[in-house]
C-alpha positions in Angstrom: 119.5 97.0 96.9 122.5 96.4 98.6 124.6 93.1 98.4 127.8 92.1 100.7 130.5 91.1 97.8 131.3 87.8 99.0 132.8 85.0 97.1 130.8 82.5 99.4 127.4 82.6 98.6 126.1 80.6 101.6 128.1 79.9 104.6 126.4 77.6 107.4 128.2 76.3 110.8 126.7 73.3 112.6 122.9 74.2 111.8 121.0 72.5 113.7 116.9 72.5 113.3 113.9 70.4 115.2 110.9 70.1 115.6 109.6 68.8 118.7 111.6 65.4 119.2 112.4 65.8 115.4 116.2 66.4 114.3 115.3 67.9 110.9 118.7 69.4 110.4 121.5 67.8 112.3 124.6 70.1 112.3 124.5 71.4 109.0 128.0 72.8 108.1 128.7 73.9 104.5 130.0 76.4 102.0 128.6 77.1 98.8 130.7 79.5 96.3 129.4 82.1 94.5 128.6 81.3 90.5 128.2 77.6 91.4 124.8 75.6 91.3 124.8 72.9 94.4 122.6 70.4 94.9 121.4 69.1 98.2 119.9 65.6 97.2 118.2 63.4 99.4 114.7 61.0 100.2 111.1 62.9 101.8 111.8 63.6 105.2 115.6 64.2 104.8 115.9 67.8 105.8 115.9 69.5 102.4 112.8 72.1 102.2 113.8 72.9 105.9 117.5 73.9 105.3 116.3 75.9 102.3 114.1 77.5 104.4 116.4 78.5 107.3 119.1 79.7 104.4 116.1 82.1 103.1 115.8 83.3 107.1 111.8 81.9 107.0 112.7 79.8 110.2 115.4 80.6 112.6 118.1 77.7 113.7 117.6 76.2 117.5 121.7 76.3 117.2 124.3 77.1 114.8 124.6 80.2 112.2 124.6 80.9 108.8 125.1 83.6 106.5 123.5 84.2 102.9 125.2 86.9 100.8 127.4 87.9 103.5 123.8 88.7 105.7 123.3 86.9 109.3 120.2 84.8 108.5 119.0 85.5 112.0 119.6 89.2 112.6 119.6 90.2 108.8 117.0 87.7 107.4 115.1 90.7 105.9 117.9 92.0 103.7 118.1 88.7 102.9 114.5 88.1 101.6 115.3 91.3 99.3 118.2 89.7 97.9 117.7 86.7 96.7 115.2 84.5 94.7 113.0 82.0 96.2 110.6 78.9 94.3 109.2 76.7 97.2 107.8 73.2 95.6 104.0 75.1 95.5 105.3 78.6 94.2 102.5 80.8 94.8 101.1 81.4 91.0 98.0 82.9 91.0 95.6 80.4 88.7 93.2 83.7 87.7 95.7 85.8 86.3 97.8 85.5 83.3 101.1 84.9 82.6 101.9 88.4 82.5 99.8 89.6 85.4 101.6 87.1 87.6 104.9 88.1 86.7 103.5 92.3 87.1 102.2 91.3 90.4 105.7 89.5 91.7 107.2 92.8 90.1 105.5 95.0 92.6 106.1 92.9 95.6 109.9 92.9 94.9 109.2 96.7 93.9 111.0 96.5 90.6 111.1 99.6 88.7 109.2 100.1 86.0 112.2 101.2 83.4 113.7 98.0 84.9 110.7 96.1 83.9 110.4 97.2 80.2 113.7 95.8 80.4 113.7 92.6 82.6 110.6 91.2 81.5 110.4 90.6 77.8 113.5 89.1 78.2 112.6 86.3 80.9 110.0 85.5 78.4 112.2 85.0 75.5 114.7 82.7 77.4 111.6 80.9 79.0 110.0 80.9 75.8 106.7 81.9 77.6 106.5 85.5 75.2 103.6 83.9 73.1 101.6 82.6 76.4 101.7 85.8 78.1 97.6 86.4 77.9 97.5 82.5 78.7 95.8 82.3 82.3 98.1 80.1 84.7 95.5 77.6 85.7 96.0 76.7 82.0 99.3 76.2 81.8 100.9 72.7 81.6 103.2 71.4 84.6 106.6 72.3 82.7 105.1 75.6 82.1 103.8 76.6 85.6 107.6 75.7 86.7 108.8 78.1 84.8 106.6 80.7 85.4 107.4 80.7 88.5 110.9 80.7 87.8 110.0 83.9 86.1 108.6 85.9 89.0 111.7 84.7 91.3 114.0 86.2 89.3 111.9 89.3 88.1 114.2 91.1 90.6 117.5 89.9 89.1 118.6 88.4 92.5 122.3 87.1 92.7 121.5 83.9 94.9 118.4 81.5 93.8 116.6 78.9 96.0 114.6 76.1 94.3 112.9 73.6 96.3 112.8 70.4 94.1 111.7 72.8 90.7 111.0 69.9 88.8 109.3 67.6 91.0 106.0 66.2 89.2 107.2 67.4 85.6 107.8 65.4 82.9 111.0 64.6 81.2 111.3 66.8 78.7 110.2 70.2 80.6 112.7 69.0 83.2 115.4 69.2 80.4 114.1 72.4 79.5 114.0 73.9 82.6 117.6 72.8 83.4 118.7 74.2 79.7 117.3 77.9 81.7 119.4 77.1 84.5 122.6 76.8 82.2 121.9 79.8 80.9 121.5 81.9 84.3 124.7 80.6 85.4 126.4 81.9 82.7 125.2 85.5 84.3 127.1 84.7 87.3 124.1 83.5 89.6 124.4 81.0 92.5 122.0 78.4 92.4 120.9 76.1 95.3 118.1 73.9 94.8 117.1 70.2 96.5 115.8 67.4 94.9 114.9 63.5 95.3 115.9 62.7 91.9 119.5 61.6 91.6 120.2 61.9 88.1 118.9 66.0 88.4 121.5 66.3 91.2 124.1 65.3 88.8 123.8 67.9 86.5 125.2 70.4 89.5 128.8 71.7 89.9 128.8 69.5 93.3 126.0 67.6 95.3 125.6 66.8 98.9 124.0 64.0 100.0 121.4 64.5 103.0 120.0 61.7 105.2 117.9 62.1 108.4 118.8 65.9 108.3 122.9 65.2 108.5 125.0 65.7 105.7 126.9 62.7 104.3 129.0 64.0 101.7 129.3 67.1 99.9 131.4 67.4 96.7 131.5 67.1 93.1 129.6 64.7 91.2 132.6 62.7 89.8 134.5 63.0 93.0 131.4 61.2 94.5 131.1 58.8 92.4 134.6 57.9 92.7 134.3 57.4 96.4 132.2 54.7 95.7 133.9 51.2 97.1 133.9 48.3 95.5 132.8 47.5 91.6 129.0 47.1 90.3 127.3 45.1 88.0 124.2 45.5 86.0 121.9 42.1 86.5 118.3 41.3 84.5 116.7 38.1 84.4 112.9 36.7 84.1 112.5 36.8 87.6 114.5 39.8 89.6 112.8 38.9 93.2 114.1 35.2 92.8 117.5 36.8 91.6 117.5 39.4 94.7 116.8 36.9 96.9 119.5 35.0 95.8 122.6 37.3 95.3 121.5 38.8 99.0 123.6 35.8 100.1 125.9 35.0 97.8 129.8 35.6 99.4 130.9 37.5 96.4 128.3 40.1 96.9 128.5 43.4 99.1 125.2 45.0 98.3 122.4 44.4 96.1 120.3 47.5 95.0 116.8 47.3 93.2 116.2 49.8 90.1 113.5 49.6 88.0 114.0 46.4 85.8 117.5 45.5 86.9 119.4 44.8 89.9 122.6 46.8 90.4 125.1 44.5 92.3 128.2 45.9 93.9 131.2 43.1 94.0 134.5 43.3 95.1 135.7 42.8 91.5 133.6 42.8 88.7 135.9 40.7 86.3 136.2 37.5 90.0 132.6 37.7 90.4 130.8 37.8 86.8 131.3 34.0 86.1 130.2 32.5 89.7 127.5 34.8 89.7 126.0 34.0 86.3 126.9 30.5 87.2 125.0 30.9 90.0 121.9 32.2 88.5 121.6 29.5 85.7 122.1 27.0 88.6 118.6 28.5 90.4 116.7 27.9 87.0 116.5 31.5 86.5 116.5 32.6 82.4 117.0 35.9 80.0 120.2 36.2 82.4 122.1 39.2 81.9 125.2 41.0 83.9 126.9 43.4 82.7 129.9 45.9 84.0 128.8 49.3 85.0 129.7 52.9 86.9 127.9 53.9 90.1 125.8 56.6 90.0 124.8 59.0 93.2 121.8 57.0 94.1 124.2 53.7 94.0 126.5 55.6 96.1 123.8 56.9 98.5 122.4 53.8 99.0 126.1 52.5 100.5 127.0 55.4 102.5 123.7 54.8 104.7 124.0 51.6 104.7 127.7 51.6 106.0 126.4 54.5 108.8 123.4 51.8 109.4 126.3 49.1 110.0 
């Protein structure tokens, strides 16, 4: 198999992709190095599964180009299919086979040979640490495991360039960790990896990150670089009663944004060290108890969250 040498893995120029009245990808232009793994983060409905799939040549833009491994994705999406490795969000496992008759069976689509197989395949098992589940059938394999499987058969082929549509959406948090531990590893090979995901602290763990919304990207660079683009300060608020406490800082002056998460608010301020006091002041002023606001550093989501609100504005 024959691979263009390219240092950029993935090239696009304004891709653009609808459906119907439907912008799913809004002028798409990006580069994505070779031996880097990039992120493409963003909510359902924000263009991710459908730019992996045009970059795989399974759809074909309405304008715009792009190139993957130096190949037209248009007029060379075939070559492209043989080159590179591909886990949609339902990879196709088969639930009546085993472990190791699914990974044979995506060894003879791709055609691998079978010297390169007595080879390829114990190994994958080791460094998925499926070896001792390999007469386990796949419709008895746990969530974390399934992913990985599947991670398996797309790189039974040793491809150079790896697509994974959010691998480890619906797995819990330790298999996630463990799947990412395998990703670590395959970079060290030299692969490329491009995967989506919804889940912001994932993206973070990616040389850089772009930031999709409504199918246009809003930012594409390194997680720290990101981060540091964020404006303003934040601060970390609890109390008894956090929809009293939203309410509230909505319309306070000293307050530019007020993001829900989980059990705590995460307020962004002009200054952390002007706004603490009045804030807290504020709080015990409303009768509100078990007040707590601390300093903190923006994460992507908080960052997100502003650069779509500021487009919004």
């Amino acid at each position: 198999m024959r691979v263009n040498n390219h240092k950029t893995a993935i090239r696009t120029e304004g891709l653009i992709k609808r459906f119907g009245p439907l912008v799913a990808v809004d002028g798409l232009s990006l580069e994505v190095a070779a031996g880097e793994a990039f992120a493409l983060v963003g909510p359902d409905g924000a263009g991710k599964t459908t730019t992996i799939r045009l970059l795989c040549g399974i759809m074909d833009p309405d304008q715009g180009r792009a190139e993957v491994l130096g190949f037209d994705t248009v007029r060379q999406s075939e070559r492209i299919k043989e080159s590179i490795g591909y886990m949609p969000q339902r990879f196709g496992l088969y639930d009546d086979l085993t472990v190791g008759e699914n990974i044979s069976f995506y060894a003879d689509v791709y055609r691998v040979p079978q010297a390169e197989r007595q080879r390829r395949i114990p190994q994958l098992l080791e460094f998925s640490n499926l070896s001792e589940f390999q007469s386990r059938l796949a419709a008895n394999l746990s969530g974390g495991m399934r992913q990985k499987l599947g991670l398996v058969c797309a790189l039974i082929h040793t491809p150079p360039l790896l697509f994974l549509d959010e691998p480890t959406f619906g797995v819990d948090p330790v298999s996630r960790r463990e799947f990412w531990q395998i990703l670590y590893h395959l970079l060290e090979t030299g692969i490329t990896i491009f995967l989506s995901t919804a889940n912001m602290d994932e993206a973070e763990r990616a040389h850089r990150v772009g930031l999709l919304h409504g199918g246009r990207l809003l930012i594409a660079d390194t997680p720290r670089a990101i981060r540091a683009a964020f404006v303003g300060e934040l601060l970390e608020v609890r109390t008894s009663n956090l929809h009293a406490t939203k309410k509230l800082l909505d319309g306070h002056s000293l307050v530019r944004e007020v993001l829900a998460k989980g059990d705590r608010l995460m307020v962004t301020v002009e200054n952390k060290e002007t706004a603490l006091g009045p804030l807290e002041e504020s709080l015990k002023q409303a009768q509100l108890d078990e007040i707590r606001i601390v300093p903190t550093e923006p994460t992507l989501e908080e960052l997100f969250v502003q650069i779509v609100r500021r487009g919004e504005k």
